[in-house]
DRENDO-1510 file (C-alpha; in Angstrom, 1 decimal, always signed):
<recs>
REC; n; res; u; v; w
REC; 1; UNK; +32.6; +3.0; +7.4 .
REC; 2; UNK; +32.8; +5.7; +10.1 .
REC; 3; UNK; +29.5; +7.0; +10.9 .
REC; 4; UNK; +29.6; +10.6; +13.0 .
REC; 5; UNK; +25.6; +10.8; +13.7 .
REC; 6; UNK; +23.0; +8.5; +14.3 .
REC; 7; UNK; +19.6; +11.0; +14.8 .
REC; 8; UNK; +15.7; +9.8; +15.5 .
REC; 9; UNK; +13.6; +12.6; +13.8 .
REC; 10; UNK; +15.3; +16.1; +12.2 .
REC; 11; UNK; +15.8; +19.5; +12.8 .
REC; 12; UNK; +17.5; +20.8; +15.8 .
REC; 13; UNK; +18.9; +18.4; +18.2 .
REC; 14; UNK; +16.8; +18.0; +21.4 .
REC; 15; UNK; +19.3; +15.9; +23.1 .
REC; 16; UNK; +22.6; +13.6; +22.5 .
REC; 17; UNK; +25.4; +11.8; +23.4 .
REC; 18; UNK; +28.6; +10.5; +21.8 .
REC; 19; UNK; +29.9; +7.3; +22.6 .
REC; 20; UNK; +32.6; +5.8; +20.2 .
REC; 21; UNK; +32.9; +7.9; +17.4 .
REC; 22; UNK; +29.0; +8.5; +16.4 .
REC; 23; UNK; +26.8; +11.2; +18.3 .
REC; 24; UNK; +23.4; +9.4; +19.0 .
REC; 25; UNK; +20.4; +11.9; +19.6 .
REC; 26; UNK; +17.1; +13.0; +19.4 .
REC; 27; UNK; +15.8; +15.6; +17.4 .
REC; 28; UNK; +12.6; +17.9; +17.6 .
REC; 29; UNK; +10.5; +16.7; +14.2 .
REC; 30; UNK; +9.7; +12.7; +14.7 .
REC; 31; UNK; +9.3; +12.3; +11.5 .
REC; 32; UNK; +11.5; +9.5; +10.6 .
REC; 33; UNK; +15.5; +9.5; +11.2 .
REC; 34; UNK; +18.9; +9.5; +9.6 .
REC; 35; UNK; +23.1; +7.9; +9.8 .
REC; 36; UNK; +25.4; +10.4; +8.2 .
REC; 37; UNK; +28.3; +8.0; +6.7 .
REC; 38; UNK; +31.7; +9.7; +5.7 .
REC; 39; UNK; +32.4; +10.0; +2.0 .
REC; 40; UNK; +28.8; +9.5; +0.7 .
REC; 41; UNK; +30.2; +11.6; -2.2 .
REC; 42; UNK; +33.6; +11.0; -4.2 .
REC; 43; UNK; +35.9; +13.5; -4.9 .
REC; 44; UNK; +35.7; +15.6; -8.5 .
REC; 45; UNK; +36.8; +12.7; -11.8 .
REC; 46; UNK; +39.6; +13.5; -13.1 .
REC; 47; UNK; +38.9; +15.4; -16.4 .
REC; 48; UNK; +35.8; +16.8; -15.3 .
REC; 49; UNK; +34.9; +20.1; -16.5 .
REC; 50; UNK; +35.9; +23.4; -14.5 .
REC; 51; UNK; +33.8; +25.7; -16.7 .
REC; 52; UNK; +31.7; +27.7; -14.3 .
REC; 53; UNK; +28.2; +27.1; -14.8 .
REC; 54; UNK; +25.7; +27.2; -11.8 .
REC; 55; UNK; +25.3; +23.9; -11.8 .
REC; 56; UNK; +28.5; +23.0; -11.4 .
REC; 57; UNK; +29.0; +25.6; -8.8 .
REC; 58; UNK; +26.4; +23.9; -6.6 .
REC; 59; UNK; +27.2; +20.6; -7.2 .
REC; 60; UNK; +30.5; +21.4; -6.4 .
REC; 61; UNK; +29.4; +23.1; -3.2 .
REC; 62; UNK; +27.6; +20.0; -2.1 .
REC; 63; UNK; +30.9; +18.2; -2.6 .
REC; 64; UNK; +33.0; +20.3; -0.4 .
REC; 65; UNK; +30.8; +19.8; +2.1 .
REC; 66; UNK; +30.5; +15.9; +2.3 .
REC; 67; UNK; +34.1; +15.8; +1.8 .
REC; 68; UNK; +34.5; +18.0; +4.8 .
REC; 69; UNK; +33.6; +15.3; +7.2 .
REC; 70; UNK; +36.4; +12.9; +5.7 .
REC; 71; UNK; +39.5; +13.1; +7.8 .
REC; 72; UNK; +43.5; +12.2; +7.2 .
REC; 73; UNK; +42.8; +9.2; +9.9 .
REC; 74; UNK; +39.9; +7.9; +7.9 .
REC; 75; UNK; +41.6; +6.1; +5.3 .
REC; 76; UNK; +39.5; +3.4; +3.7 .
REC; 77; UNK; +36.8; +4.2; +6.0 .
REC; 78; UNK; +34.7; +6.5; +3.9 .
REC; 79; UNK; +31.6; +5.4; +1.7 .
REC; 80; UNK; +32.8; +5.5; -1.9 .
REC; 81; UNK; +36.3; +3.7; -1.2 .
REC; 82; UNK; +34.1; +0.5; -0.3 .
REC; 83; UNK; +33.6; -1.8; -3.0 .
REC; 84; UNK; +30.1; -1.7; -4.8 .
REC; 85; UNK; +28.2; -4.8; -2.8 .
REC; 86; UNK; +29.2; -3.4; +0.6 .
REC; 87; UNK; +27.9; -0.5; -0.4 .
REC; 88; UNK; +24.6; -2.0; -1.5 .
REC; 89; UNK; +24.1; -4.0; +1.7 .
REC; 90; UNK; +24.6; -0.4; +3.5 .
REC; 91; UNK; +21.7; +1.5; +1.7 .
REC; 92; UNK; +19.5; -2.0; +1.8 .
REC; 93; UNK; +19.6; -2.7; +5.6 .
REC; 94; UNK; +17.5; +0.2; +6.2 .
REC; 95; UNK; +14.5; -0.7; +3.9 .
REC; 96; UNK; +15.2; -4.8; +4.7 .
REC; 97; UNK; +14.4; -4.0; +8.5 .
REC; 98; UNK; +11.8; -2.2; +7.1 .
REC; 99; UNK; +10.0; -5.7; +5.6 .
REC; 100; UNK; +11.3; -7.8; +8.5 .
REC; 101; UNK; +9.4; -5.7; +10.7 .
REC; 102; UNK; +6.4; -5.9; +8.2 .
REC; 103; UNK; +7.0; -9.9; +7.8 .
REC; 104; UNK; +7.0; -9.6; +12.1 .
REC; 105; UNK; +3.8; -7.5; +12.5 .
REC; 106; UNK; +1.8; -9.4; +9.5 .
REC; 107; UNK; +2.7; -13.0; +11.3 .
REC; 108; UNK; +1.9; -12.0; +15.0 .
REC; 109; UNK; -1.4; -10.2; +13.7 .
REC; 110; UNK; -2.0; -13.6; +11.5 .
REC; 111; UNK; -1.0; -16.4; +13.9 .
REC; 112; UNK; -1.8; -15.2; +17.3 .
REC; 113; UNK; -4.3; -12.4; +17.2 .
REC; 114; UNK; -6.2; -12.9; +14.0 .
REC; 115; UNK; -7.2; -10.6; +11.3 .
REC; 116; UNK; -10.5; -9.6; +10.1 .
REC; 117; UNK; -12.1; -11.5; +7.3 .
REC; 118; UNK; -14.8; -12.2; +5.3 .
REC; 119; UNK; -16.0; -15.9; +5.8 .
REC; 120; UNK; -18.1; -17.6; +3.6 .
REC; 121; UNK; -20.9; -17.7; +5.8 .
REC; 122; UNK; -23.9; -15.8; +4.1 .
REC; 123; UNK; -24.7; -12.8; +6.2 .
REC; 124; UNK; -27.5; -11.6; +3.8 .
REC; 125; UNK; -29.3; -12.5; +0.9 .
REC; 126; UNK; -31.0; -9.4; -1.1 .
REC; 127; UNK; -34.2; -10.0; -2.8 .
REC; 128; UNK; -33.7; -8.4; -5.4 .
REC; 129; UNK; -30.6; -7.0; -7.9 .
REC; 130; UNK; -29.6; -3.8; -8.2 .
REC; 131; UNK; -26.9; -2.5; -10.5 .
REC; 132; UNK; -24.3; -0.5; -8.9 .
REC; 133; UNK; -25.5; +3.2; -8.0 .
REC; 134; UNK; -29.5; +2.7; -8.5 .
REC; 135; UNK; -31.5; +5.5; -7.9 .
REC; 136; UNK; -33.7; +3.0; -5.8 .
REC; 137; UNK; -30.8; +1.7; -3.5 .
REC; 138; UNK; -32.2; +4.2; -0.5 .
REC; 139; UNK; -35.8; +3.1; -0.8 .
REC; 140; UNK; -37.4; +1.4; +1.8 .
REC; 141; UNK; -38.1; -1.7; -0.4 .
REC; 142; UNK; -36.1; -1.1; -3.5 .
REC; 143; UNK; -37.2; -4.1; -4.7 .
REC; 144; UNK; -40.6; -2.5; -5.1 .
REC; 145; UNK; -39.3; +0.5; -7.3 .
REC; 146; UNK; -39.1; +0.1; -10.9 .
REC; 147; UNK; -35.9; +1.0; -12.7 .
REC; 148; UNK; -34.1; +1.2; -15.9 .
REC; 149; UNK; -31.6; -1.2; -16.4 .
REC; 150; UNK; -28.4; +1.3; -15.4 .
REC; 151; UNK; -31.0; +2.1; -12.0 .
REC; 152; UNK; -33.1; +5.0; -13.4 .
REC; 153; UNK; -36.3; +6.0; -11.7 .
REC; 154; UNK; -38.5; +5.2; -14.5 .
REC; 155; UNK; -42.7; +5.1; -14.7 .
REC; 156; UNK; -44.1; +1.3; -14.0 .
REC; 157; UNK; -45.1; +0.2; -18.4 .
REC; 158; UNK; -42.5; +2.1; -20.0 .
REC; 159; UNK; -40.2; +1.2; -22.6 .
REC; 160; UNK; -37.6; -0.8; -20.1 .
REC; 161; UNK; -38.7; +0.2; -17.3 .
REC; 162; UNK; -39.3; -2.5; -15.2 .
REC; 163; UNK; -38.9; -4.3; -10.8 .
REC; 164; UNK; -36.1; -5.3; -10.2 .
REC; 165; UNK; -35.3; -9.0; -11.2 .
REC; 166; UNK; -35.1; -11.4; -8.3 .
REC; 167; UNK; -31.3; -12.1; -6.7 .
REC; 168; UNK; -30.0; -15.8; -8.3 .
REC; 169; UNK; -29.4; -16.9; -4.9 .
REC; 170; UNK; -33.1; -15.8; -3.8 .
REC; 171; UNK; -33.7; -18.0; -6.4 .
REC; 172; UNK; -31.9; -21.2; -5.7 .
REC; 173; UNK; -32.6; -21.2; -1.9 .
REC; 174; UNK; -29.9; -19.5; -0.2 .
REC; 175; UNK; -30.5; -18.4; +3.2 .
REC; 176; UNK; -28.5; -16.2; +5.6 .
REC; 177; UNK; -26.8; -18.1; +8.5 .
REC; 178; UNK; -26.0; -20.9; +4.9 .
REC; 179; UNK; -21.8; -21.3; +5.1 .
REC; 180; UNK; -20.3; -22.0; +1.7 .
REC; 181; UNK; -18.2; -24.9; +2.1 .
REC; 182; UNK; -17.3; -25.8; -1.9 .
REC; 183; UNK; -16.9; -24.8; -5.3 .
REC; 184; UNK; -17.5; -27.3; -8.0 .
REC; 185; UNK; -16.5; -29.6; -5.2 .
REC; 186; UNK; -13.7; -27.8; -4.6 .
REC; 187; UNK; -13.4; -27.2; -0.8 .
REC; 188; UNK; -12.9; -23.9; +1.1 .
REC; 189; UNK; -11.8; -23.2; +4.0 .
REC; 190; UNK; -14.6; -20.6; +5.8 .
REC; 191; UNK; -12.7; -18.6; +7.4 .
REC; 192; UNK; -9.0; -18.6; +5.4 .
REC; 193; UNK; -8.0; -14.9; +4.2 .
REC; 194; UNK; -8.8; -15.6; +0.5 .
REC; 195; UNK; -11.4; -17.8; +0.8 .
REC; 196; UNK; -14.1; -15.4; +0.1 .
REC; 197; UNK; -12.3; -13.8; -2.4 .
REC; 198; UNK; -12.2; -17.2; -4.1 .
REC; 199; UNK; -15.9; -17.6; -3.9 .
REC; 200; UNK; -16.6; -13.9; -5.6 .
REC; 201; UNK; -14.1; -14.8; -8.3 .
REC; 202; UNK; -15.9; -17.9; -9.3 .
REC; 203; UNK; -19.6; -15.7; -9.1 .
REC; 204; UNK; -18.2; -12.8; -11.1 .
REC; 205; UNK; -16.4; -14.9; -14.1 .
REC; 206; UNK; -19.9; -17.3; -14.5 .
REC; 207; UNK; -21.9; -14.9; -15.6 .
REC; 208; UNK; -24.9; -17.3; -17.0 .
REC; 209; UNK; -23.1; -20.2; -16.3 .
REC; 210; UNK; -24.4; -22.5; -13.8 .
REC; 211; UNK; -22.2; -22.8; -10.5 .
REC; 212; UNK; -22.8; -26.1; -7.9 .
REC; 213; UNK; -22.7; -24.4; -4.5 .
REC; 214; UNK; -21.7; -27.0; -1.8 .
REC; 215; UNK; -23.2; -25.3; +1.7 .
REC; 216; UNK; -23.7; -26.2; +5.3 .
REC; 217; UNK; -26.9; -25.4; +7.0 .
REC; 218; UNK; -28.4; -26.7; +10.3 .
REC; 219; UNK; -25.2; -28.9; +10.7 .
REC; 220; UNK; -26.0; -30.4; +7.1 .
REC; 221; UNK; -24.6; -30.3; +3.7 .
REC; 222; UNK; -26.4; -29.7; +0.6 .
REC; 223; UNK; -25.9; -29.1; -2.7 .
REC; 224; UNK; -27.1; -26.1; -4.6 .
REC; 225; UNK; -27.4; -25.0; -8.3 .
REC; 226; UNK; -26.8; -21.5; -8.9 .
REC; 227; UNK; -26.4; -18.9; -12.0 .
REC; 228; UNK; -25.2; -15.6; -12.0 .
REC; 229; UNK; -26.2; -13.1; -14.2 .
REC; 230; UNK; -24.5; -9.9; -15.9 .
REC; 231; UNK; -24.9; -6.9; -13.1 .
REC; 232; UNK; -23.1; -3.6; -12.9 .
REC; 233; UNK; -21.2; -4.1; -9.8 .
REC; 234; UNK; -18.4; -1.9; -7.8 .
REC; 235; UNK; -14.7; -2.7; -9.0 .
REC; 236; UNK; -13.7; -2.6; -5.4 .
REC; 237; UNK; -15.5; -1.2; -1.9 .
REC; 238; UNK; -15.5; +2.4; -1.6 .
REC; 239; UNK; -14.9; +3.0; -5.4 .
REC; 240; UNK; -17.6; +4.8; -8.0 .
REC; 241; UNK; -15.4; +2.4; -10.8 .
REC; 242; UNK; -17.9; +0.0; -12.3 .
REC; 243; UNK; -17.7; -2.9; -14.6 .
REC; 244; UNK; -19.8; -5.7; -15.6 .
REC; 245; UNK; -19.5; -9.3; -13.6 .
REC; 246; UNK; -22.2; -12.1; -12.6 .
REC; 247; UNK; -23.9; -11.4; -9.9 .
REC; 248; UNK; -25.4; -13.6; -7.1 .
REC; 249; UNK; -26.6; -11.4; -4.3 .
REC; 250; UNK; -24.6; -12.9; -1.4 .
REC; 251; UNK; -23.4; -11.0; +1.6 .
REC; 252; UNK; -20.9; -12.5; +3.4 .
REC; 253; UNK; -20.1; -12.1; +7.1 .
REC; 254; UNK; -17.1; -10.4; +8.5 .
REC; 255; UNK; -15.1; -12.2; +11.2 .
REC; 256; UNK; -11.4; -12.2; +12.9 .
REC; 257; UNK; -9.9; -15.1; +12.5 .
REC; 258; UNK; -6.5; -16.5; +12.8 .
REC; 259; UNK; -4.5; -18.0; +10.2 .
REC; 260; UNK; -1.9; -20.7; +9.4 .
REC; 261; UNK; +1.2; -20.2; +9.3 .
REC; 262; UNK; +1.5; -21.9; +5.9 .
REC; 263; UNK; -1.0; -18.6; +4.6 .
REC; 264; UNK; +1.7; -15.9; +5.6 .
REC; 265; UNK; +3.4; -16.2; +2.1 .
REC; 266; UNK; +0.4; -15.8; +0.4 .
REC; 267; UNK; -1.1; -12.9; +2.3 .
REC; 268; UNK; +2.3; -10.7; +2.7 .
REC; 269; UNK; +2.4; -11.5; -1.1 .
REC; 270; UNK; -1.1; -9.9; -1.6 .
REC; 271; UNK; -0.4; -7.1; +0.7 .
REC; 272; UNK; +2.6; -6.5; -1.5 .
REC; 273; UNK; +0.9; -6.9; -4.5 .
REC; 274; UNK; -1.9; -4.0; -3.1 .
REC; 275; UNK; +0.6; -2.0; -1.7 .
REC; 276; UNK; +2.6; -1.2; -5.1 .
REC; 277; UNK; -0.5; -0.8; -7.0 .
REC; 278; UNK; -1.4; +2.1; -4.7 .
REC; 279; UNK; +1.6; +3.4; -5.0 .
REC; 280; UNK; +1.5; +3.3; -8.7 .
REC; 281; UNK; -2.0; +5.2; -8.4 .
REC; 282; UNK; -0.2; +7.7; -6.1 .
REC; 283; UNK; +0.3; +10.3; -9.4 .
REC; 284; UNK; -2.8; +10.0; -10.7 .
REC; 285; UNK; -4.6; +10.3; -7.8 .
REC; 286; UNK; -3.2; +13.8; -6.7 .
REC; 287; UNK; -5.5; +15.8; -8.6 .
REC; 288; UNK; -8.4; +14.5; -6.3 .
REC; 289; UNK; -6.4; +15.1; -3.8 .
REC; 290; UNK; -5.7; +18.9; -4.4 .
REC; 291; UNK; -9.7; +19.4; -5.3 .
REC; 292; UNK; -10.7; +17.8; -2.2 .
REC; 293; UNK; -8.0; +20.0; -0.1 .
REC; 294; UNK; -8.9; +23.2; -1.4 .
REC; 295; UNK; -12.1; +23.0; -3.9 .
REC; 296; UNK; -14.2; +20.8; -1.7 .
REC; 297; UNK; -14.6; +17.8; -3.9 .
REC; 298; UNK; -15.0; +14.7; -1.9 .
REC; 299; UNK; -12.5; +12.7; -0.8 .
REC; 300; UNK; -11.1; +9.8; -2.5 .
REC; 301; UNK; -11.8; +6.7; +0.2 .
REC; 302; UNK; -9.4; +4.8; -1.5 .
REC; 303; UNK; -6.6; +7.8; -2.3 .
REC; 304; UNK; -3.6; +8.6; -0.1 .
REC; 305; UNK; -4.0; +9.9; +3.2 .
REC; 306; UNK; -0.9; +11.3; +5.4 .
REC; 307; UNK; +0.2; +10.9; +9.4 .
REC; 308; UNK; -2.9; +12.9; +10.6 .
REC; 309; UNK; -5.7; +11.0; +8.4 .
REC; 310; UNK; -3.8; +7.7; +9.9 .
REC; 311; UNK; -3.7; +8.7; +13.2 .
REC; 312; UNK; -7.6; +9.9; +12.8 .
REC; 313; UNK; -8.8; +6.9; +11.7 .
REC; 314; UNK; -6.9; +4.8; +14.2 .
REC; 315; UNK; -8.9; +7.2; +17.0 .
REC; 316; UNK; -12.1; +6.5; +15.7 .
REC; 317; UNK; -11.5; +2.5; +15.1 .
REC; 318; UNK; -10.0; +2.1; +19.0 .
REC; 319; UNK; -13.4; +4.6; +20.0 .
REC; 320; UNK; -15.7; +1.9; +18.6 .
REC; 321; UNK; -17.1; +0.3; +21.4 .
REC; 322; UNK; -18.4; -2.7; +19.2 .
REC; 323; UNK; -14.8; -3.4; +18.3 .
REC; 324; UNK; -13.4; -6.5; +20.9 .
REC; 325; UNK; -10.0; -5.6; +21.8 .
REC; 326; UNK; -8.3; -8.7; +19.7 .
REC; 327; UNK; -9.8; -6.3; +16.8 .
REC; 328; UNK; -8.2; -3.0; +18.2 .
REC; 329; UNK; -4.8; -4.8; +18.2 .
REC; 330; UNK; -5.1; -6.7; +15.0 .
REC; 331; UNK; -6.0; -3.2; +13.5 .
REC; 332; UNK; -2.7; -1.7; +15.4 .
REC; 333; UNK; -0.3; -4.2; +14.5 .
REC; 334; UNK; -1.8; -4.7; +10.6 .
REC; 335; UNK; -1.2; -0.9; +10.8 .
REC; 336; UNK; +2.1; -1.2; +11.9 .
REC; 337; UNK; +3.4; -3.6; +8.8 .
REC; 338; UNK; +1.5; -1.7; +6.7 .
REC; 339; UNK; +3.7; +1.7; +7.2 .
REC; 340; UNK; +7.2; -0.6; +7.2 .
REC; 341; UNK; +5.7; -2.4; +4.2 .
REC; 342; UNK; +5.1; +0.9; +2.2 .
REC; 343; UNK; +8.7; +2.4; +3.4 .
REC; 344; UNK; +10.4; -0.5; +2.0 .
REC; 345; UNK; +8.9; +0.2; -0.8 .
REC; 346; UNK; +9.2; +3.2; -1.1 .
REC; 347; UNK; +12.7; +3.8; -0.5 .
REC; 348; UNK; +13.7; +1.1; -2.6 .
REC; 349; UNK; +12.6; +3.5; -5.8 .
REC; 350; UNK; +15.5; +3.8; -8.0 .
REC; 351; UNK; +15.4; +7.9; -7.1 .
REC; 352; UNK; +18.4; +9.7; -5.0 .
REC; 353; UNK; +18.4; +10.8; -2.4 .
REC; 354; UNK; +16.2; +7.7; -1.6 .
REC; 355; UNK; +18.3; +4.2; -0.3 .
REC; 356; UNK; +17.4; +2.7; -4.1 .
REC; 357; UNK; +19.0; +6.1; -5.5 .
REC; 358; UNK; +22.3; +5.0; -3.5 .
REC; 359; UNK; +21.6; +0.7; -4.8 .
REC; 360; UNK; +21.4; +2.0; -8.4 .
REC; 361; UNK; +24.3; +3.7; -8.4 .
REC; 362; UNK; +26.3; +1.7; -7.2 .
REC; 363; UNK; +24.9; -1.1; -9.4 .
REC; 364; UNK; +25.2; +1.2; -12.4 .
REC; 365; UNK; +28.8; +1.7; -11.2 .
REC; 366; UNK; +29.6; -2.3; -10.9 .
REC; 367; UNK; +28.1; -2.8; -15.0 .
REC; 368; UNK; +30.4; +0.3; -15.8 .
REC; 369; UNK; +33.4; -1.4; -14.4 .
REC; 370; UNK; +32.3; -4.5; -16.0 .
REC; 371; UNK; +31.9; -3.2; -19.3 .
REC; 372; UNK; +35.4; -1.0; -19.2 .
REC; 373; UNK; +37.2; -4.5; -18.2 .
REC; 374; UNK; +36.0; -5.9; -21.2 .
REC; 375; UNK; +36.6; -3.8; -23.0 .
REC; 376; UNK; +40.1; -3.7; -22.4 .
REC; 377; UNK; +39.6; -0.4; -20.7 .
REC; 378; UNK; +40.4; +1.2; -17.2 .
REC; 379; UNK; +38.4; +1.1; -14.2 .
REC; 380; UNK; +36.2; +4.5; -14.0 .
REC; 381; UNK; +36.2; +4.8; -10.6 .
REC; 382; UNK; +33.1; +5.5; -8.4 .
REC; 383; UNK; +30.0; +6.6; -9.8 .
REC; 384; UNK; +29.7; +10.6; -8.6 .
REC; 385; UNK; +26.1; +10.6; -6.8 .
REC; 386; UNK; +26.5; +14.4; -6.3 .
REC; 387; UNK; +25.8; +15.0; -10.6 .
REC; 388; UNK; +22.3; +13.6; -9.2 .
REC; 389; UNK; +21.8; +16.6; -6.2 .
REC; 390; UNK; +19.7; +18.8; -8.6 .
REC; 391; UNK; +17.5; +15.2; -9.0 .
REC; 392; UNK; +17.7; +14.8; -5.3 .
REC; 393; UNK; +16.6; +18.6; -4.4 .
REC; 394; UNK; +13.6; +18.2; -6.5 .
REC; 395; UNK; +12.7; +15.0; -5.4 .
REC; 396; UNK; +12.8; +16.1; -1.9 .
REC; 397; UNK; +10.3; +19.2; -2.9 .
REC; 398; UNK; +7.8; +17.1; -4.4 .
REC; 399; UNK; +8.0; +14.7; -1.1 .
REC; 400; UNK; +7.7; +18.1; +1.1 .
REC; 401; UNK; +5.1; +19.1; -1.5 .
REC; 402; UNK; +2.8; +16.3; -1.0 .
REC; 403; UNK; +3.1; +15.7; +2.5 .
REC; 404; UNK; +2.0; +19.2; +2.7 .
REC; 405; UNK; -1.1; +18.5; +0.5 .
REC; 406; UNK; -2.0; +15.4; +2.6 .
REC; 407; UNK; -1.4; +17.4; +5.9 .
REC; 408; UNK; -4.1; +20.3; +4.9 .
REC; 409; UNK; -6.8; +17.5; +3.0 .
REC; 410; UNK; -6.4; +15.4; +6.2 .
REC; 411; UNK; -7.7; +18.6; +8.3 .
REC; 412; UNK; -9.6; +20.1; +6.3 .
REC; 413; UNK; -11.4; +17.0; +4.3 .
REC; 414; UNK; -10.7; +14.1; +5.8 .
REC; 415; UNK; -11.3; +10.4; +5.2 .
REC; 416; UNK; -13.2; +9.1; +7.9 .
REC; 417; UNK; -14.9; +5.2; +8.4 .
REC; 418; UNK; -18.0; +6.7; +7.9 .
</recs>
């Protein structure tokens, strides 16, 4: 395929130079980059309609321009001549270097710097249990304050008002500094990725079921006998969501570690797993996002955030003095993946003018092919991606659209670490 441009940002061309037949530059908004290939667009199907209609008119606009670029010498040189799988590979390599680079970042900030846990060593055992959101969380000694049982300020004697129950690890002996090193005798590594993730699991589906704790203290093991109870607890950190789990009242410690090898499937496959269910939330999450921007509600700590919030929070995590420098470069690189991860993504949806609008068509085109033949019918030729322009134009507003509304909420309201 003959490719005229390859361009770093967009906008007007800061500088460039041709070598070959492609013009390689550099253009004044960095804000991502482009290759314009001859013949993204077919020619008009035979048969098609020549009523003048508006749309048409533009769509047949957009066509005379892409079909422009093609020239007598190109011959078989232009995109929609090529069969369906090249094409394919084409729109895929950009989003596939995407996730290498992701796969690259999330290894080297595994393997060699380390990422930042959560062991299973305790780092703090509350005295007390407190459902998520008590009044009495601020006290001095909340432990001391008596609540209702969704954390009401309530008068010591009235009808359910009572302390606060002691934690179930207060109870069975826990101690900060203990290290959780089993499970029902199932062991853990302290400081793997998911190991503390593990150990929550188990507390939060045991509600009043006993759990055997297996910990290390002093250079000892012991075993201890513990039983959650139902709490109101936080779906997630940095969410109001609530549900009810079992409860312990463990802390554990934060820590960088590195990992195995052996754990990069698992964690990119967790990252992954995150990454599409935020991007799933991205829709309903918009409405925060224009009340925060312009009506003052707070901001969502776990909504989207745009170039500016990302480059904010970087500033204030490489301005912690606290942070070692391992942690300012395992932050760096895990925020590197993180922004290939969510492009591949991203422009693998199924929408033109994204990459996965240009993979679905021509898929779409190969099972219209391969129904026709069996049908004991001609070939219909290449699918025409310009009946999709009005699709692409409004896709491209939206995009604009939100990346404005990120741009003023990061400014004017932004997330911070805080």
């Amino acid at each position: 395929m003959r490719v005229p441009q390859f361009m770093v940002g967009f906008g007007p061309t800061i500088w460039s130079r041709t070598k070959g037949e492609t013009e390689y530059g550099i253009k004044a908004v960095p804000l991502g980059g482009y290759i314009r290939i001859v013949g993204m667009i077919p020619p008009a199907e035979e048969g098609e309609s020549a009523r003048a209609t508006r749309m048409r008119s533009f769509i047949a606009e957009v066509r005379g321009q892409a079909l422009n670029d093609v020239l007598p010498t190109d011959g078989d040189r232009v995109f929609y001549r090529k069969p369906w799988w090249q094409r394919v590979v084409v729109m895929f390599a950009g989003p596939f270097h995407n996730l290498v680079l992701a796969v690259l970042f999330f290894a080297v900030t595994l393997t060699a710097v380390g990422t930042s846990v959560f062991t299973t060593t305790v780092r703090e055992v509350p005295a007390c249990v407190l459902p998520a959101g008590a009044a009495s969380a601020s006290a001095a000694d909340p432990c001391s304050v008596p609540i209702t049982a969704a954390g009401e300020l309530c008068e010591a004697g009235a009808p359910g008002c009572a302390l606060p129950q002691r934690s179930p690890a207060a109870e069975a002996g826990l101690r900060p500094g203990d290290t959780i090193v089993a499970i029902e005798g199932q062991a853990i590594d302290r400081t793997a990725y998911d190991s503390w993730t593990a150990v929550q699991e188990a507390i939060r589906t045991s509600p009043g079921r006993p759990l055997q704790l297996t910990v290390e203290r002093d250079g000892e093991q012991r075993d201890l006998t513990v039983t959650p109870i139902a709490n109101t607890v936080y779906v997630e950190a940095g969410s109001d969501e609530t549900t009810t789990a079992g409860y312990l009242g463990v802390a554990p410690s934060p820590e960088l570690a590195r990992q195995s090898v052996a754990a990069l499937p698992g964690y990119f496959g967790t990252v992954v797993a995150n990454s599409v269910e935020r991007l799933v939330e991205i829709p309903q999450k918009i409405p925060q996002l224009f009340r925060a921007a312009f009506l003052g509600e707070e901001r969502d700590a776990n909504g989207p955030i745009g170039v500016v919030g990302v480059g904010r929070i970087s500033g204030e995590v490489f301005a912690i003095q606290e942070f070692s420098g391992a942690e300012k470069v395992s932050f760096f690189l895990s925020l590197l993946a993180s922004v290939n991860l969510v492009l591949f993504l991203f422009n693998l949806l199924p929408i033109y003018p994204l990459d996965g609008g240009h993979v679905a068509g021509a898929l779409y085109e190969k099972a219209r092919s391969t129904v026709a033949r069996v049908r004991g019918r001609p070939d219909p030729g290449p699918f025409d991606i310009a009946r999709l322009m009005p699709v692409a134009y409004v896709v491209a507003g939206l995009f604009i659209g939100l990346s404005a509304l990120l741009l003023i909420a990061d400014v004017v309201n932004p997330i911070t670490l805080q």
